[in-house]
C-alpha positions in Angstrom: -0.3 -4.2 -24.9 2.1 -6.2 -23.2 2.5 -7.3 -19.8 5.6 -6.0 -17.4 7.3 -7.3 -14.2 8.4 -4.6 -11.8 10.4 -5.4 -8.7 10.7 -2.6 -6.5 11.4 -2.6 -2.4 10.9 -6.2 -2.5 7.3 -6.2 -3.9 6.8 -7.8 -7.8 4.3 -5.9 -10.0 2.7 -6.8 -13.4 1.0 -4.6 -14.8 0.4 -3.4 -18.9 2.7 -1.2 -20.4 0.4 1.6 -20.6 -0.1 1.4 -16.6 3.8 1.7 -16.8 3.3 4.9 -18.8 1.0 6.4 -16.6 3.2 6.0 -13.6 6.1 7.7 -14.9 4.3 10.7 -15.3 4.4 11.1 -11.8 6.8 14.1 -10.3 10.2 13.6 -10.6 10.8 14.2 -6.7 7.8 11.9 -5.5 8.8 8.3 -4.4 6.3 5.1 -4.0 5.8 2.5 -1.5 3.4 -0.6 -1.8 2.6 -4.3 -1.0 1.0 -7.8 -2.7 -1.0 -9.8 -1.1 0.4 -13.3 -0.7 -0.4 -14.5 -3.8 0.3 -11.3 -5.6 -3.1 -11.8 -7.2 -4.0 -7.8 -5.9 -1.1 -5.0 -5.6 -1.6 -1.6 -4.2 1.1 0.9 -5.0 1.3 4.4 -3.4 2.4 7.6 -4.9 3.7 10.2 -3.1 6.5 11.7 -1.0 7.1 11.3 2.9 3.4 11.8 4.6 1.7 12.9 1.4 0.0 10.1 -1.0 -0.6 11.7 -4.9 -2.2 8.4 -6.1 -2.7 4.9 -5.4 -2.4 2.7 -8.1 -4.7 -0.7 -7.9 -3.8 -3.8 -10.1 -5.2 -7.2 -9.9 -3.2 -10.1 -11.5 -5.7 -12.8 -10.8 -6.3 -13.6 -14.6 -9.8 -13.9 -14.9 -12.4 -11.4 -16.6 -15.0 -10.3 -13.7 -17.2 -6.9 -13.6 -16.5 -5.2 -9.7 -14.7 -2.1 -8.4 -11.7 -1.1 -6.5 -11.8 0.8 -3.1 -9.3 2.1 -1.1 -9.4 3.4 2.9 -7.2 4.8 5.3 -8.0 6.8 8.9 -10.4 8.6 10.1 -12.9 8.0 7.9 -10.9 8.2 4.3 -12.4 6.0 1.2 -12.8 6.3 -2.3 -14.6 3.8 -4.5 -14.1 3.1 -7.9 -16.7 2.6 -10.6 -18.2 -0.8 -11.4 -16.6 -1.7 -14.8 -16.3 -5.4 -16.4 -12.8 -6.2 -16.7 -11.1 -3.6 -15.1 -7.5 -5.2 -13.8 -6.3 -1.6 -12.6 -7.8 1.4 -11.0 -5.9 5.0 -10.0 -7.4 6.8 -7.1 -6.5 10.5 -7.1 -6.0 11.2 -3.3 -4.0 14.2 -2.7 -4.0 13.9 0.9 -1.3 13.9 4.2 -1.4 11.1 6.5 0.8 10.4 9.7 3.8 7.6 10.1 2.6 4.2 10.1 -1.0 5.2 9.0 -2.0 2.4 6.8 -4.0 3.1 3.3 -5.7 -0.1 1.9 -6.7 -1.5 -1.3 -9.8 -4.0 -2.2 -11.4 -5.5 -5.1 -14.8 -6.5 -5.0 -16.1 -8.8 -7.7 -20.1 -8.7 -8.9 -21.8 -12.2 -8.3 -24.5 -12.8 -10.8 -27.5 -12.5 -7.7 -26.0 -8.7 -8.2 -24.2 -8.9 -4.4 -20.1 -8.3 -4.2 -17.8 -10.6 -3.0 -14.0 -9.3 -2.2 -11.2 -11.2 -3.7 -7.9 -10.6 -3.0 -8.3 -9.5 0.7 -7.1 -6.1 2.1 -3.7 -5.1 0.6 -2.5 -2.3 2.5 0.4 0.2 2.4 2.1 2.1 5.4 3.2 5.3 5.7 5.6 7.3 4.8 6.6 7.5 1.6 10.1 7.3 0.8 
């Protein structure tokens, strides 16, 4: 696989160009909005149109093999956890869900320490509402 740079509304993505395959599959009509961290070591991309988010798309780009999951969360109450898999660099949450202007959904990663605790890398990479 090769890697990809993707600029879109100001925010760079890397990602594999199977990950690049994936997202193309989404509806013609649906749009996507998303944000980096600083360092653009974590990206969280959000499928959708308007108020409702199809997917969000996870992707770390820190470079380094480590076993942990991905989590999103949004408002009132909304999270989904991915699995705990060793070298997972992206994750696609299914979320099928509305949310109101300027409701935020956020991505982690959280790596597994070898005492079997998590540590979250990347800090809280979030996306706002809507989708255009």
């Amino acid at each position: 696989m090769s890697l990809v740079r993707h600029v879109y509304r100001g925010v760079a993505t890397v990602g594999v160009t199977a990950a690049i395959a994936v997202a193309m599959t989404a509806p013609a009509s649906a749009g996507r909005a998303g944000a980096c961290n600083k360092d653009q070591s974590l990206c969280n991309t959000m499928y959708g149109k308007n108020h409702h988010v199809d997917s969000v798309l996870g992707v770390r780009y820190d470079g380094l093999a480590k076993e942990g999951f991905f989590q999103i969360f949004g408002p009132r109450g909304f999270k989904r956890t991915g699995d705990t898999v060793k070298d997972e660099t992206e994750h696609r949450f299914e979320v099928n869900k509305d949310f109101a202007d300027g409701e935020l959904i956020c991505l982690q990663f959280w790596a597994k320490n070898k005492n079997g605790s998590f540590t979250q890398l990347g800090g809280n990479v979030c996306g706002t509402m809507p989708i255009k």
